[in-house]
N, C-alpha and C positions, 0 to 999 in steps of 0.2 A: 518587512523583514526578508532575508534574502532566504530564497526558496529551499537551502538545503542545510541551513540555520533552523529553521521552521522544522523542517523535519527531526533532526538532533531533538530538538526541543520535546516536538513527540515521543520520541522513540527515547528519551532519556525518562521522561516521565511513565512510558506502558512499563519499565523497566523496575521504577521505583517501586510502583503500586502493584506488582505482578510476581510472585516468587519464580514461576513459571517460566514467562519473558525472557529471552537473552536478543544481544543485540549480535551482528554477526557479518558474513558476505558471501552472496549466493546468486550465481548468474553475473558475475563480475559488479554487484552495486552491493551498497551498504543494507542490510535489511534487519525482520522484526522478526523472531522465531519465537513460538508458545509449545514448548515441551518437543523441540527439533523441530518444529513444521514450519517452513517458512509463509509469513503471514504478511508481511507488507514490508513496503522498501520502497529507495531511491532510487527513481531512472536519471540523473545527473545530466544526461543528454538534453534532456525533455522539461527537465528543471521540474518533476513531478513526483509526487510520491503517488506508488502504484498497489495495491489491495487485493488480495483474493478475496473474493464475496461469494461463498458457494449460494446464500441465500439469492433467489433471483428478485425480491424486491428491494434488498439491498443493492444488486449489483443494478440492475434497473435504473433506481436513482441517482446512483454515478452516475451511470452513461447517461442520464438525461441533462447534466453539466454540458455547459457549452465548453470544448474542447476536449473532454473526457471521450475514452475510447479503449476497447477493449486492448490488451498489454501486447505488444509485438514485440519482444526482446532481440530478435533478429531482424526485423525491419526488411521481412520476404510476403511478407501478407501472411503468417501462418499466427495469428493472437492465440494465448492462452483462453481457452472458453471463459473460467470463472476471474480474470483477472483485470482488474481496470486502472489505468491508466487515469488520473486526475489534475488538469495542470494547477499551477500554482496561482493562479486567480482563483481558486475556490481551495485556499490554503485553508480559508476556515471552517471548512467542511473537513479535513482529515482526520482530525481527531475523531471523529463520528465512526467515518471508515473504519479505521486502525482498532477500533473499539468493537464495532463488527465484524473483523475479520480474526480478529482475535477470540470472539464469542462462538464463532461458527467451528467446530472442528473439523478438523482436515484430515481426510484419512490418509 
């Protein structure tokens, strides 16, 4: 399934199951907001969908995904601390993400 299909998929599904959830655009890509916070999204470039994981054993086992890396939306070496980047070879791992970063509140 093409990588930003997959994502749709997601993020139409946190959306059903979520009063909360809206779907939205933040940072110029498509993403996941739970009560205005932005919580995950589409890097399009990168063909990834990308999670805030404040928890560090969540975000831990992103990054320990071969090609996952923490989020650089500018692409200057400055990543978002809590934020990881997941390519689309571990598409089946998103929903897990998307589900944790949606759990974690944001302040």
């Amino acid at each position: 399934m093409d990588p930003k299909q997959r994502y749709d998929e997601i993020a139409d599904d946190l959306v059903a199951r979520n009063d909360d959830v809206q779907l939205g655009q933040m940072m110029g890509m498509p993403c996941v907001k739970r009560a205005g916070k932005l919580a995950a999204g589409f890097a399009a470039s990168a063909g990834a969908m990308v999670f805030k994981l404040p928890d560090a054993d969540q975000r831990d086992a992103a990054l320990a995904l071969d090609g996952a890396a923490l989020f650089d939306p500018s692409g200057r070496g400055r990543p978002f601390k809590e934020w990881v980047q997941v390519p689309a070879a571990h598409a089946d791992r998103w929903p897990e993400f998307a589900e944790a970063a949606l759990a974690t509140p944001s302040g």
